[in-house]
N, C-alpha and C positions, 0 to 999 in steps of 0.2 A: 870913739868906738866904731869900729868896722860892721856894717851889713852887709853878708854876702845873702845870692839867691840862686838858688839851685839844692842840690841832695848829696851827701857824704857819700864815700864808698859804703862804709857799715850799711846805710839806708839805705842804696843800691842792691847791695847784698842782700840783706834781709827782705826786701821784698822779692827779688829773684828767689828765693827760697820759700818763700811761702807761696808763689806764684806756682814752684813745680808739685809743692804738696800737692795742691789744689787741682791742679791737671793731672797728675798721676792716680788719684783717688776718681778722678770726673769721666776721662777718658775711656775706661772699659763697658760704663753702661753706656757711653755714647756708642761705644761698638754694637751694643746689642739692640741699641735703640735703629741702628742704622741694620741691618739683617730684620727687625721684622717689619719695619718699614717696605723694605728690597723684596721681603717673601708677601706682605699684604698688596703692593702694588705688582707684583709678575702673579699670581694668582689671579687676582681680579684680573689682568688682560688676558690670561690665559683664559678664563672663562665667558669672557667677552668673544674670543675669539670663537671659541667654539660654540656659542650660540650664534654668533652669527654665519658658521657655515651651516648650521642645523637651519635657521630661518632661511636659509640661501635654498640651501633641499627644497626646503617646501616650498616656497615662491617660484621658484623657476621648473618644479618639476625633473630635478638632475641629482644625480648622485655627487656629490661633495665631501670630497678629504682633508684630513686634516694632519700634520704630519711635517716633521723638519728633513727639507728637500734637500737636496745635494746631488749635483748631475741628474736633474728632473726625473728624480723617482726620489721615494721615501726611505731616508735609512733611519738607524735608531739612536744614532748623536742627538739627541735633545736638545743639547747646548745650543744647538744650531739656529733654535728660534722657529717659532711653528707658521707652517702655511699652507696655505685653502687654495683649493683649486680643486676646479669641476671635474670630474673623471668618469668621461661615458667610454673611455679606450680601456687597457689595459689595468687593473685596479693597482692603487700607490705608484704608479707612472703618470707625468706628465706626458700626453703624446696628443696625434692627432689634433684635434678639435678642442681638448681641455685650453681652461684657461684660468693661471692664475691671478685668483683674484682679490687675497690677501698675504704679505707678507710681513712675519713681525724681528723685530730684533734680536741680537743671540741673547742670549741668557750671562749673566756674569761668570765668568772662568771659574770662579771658586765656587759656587753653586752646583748641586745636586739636582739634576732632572729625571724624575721615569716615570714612563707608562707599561703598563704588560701587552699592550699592544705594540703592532710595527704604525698603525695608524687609528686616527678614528674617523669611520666614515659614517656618512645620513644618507639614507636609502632618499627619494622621491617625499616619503611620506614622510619623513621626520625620524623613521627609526634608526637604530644604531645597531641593527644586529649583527650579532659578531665581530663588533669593536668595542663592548664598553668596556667598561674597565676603571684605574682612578690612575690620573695622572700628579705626579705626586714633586714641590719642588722642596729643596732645601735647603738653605742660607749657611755656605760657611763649612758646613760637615755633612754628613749623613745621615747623623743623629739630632738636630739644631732641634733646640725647642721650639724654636719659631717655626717648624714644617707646615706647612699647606697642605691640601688637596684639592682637586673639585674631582667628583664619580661622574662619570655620563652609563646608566641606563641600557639595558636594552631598549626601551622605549625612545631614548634620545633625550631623556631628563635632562639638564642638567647641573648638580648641587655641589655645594662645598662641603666637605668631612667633616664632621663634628668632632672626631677623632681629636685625640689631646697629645697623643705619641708617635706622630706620622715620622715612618721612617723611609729613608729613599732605600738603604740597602735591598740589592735587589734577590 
């Protein structure tokens, strides 16, 4: 009598068929595991970033922006990745004497970014008058369950949304 060792075709097959079950069922929550992932960790640096140009204010005594640059002044592509830089010249221009002094990465293509501001600035003292607002991202669509926020204050608070239906639609 023969001993072979190895796997039939049948057994070939039938594991490759149970193998796509198993991926095709697994696969979508991995999507969704992967967006609030992407929206918990671009939040947090979003609001890392912006307290550290608010501690910048106040340490140094300078007025501090904060804002996705393009041709060294501030437009409102958010995608573009936010950055800090001192602004005693012209406000949301880089010019003069400014100096940027942080720069973050874009944001994922498929990602939703807004604020209702063109910028957020901190006065000297810490405040943020007439830039707060919430900047707001979202993973994927407009509407993602997974949406973010953080508010910055007129005071230059600045917290995460409690909010449960953060929409970027603007």
């Amino acid at each position: 009598m023969k001993h072979h060792n190895g796997f039939t075709l049948i057994e070939l097959m039938v594991t490759l068929a149970v193998a796509t079950i198993l991926l095709s069922v697994g696969l979508p929550s991995l999507t969704d595991l992967y967006q609030a992932y992407r929206a918990d960790a671009a939040i947090k640096m979003i609001q890392q970033t912006l307290q550290f140009a608010r501690n910048t204010a106040i340490n140094y005594g300078l007025r501090v922006t904060v804002c996705p640059i393009k041709d060294n002044q501030c437009t409102n592509d958010w995608h573009l990745g936010l950055g800090v830089f001192t602004d005693s010249g012209t406000s949301n221009q880089l010019d003069g004497t400014d100096k940027l002094l942080m720069q973050t990465s874009s944001f994922d293509s498929g990602d939703f970014v807004y604020y209702n501001r063109a910028s957020a600035r901190f006065q000297p003292d810490g405040l943020a008058s007439g830039s707060n607002g919430t900047l707001r991202y979202c993973p994927g669509s407009a509407n993602s369950p997974y949406s973010k926020a953080v508010i910055v204050n007129q005071a230059g608070r600045i917290r995460f949304s409690k909010e449960k239906n953060i929409s970027c639609n603007q």
